[in-house]
C-alpha positions, -999 to 999 in steps of 0.1 A, spaced: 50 112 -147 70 112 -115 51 117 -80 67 154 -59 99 144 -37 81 151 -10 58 126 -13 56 102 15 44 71 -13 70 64 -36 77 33 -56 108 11 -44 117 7 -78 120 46 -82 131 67 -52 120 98 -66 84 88 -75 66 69 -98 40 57 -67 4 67 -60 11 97 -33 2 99 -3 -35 121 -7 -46 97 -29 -50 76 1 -62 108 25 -99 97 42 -94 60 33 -94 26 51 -65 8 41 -47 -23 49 -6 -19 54 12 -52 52 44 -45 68 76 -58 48 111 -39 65 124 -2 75 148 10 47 172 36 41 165 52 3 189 75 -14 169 104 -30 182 128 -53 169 160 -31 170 150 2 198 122 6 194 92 24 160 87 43 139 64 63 114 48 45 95 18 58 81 -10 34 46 -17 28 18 -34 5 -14 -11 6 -44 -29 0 -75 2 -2 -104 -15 20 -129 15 13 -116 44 -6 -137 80 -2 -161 95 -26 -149 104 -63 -147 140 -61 -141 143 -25 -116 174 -18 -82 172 4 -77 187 34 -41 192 25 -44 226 7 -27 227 -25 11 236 -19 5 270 -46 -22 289 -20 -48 300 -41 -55 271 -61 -80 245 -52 -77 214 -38 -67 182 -51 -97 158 -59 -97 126 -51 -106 92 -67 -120 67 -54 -94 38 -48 -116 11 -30 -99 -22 -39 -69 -13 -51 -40 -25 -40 -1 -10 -43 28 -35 -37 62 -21 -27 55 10 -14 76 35 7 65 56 34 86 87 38 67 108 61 77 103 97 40 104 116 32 78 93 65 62 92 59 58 136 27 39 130 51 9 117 76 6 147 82 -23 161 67 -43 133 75 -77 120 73 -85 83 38 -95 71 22 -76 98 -11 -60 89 -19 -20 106 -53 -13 94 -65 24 98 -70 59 81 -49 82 61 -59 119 74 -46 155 80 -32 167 109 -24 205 111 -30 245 109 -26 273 85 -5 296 103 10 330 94 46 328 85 48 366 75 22 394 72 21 383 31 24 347 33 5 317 49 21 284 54 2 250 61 22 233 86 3 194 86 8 163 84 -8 129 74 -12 105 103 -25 71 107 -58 71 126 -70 41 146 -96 21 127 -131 21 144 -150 -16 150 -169 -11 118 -134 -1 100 -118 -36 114 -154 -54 105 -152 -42 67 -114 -49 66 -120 -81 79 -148 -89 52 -126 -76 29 -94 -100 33 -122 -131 38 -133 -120 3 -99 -116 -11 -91 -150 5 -117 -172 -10 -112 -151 -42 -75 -166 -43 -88 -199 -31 -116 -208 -51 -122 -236 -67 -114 -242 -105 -146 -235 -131 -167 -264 -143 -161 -259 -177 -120 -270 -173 -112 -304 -193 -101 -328 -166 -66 -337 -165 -50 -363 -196 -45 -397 -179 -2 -398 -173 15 -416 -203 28 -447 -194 64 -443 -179 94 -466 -164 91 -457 -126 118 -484 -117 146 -458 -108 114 -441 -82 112 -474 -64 145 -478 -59 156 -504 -85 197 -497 -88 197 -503 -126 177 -475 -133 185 -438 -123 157 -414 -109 152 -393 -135 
């Protein structure tokens, strides 16, 4: 199922969307490890900005919770969202400009830690109709936010690190081989 064009999370392998979008993230503490700025050629729009990220979801928000982006159709709900805490999205293109800012001046493999969350207004845009003009922006993380995210990538850390179980075999004893050609003896070659 492909992800809106406008979505500002798309998938680099699929410009037009086969990524987690961008509300799924709305209310969340996550973890953007900065890879480069790209230009992406999409079907609808041409070429745009993107920027390059891994999304690592520190704490997601309540299953159920509702967005604060209405639903583009007025008049229908809005989207519910999942909780995501722990997941993690490699590859992943940021479209949206507010968002996109929040990466400038970034080298690769540097972290921005903070909040997905709405910016913006309902506003008239004729006596019949009612646009939503928002955005999603990249709030500053709080100490508690940088605490838990720091937690968090100590956990993932020693989770990558740890030690192998006690119920491995040990390691067979190296067959016997000719390392004369590894200690230099000319008549022999090194492999």
């Amino acid at each position: 199922m492909s992800t809106p064009t406008t979505s500002p999370f798309l998938t680099s392998s699929d410009a037009e969307g086969s990524g987690r979008n961008v509300s799924a993230y709305e209310g969340a503490l996550c973890i953007f490890t900065y890879k480069e700025q790209r230009t992406v050629l999409t079907k609808q729009y041409g070429e745009k900005p993107a920027v390059l990220v891994d999304v690592d979801c520190v704490q997601g928000v309540p299953a159920g919770t509702l967005s604060k982006m209405p639903n583009p159709s007025f008049g229908q709900p809005p989207e519910k969202l999942e909780d995501l805490t722990g997941d993690v999205e490699t590859d992943v293109l940021i479209f949206q400009g507010f968002l996109r800012n929040s990466f400038r001046g970034r080298k690769a493999g540097e972290m921005v830690l903070g909040r997905i969350a709405v910016e913006g207004k309902i506003v008239k845009a004729s006596a019949n109709d009612q646009d939503f003009k928002a955005s999603y922006v990249l709030l500053d993380p709080s100490a508690e936010d940088i605490a838990k995210a720091t937690a968090y990538l100590q956990a993932k850390t020693a989770k990558q690190l740890s030690a192998p179980s006690s119920t491995q075999q040990p390691a067979a004893a190296p067959a016997a081989s000719n390392t004369a050609g590894l200690t230099g003896d000319p008549e022999r070659p090194p492999y």
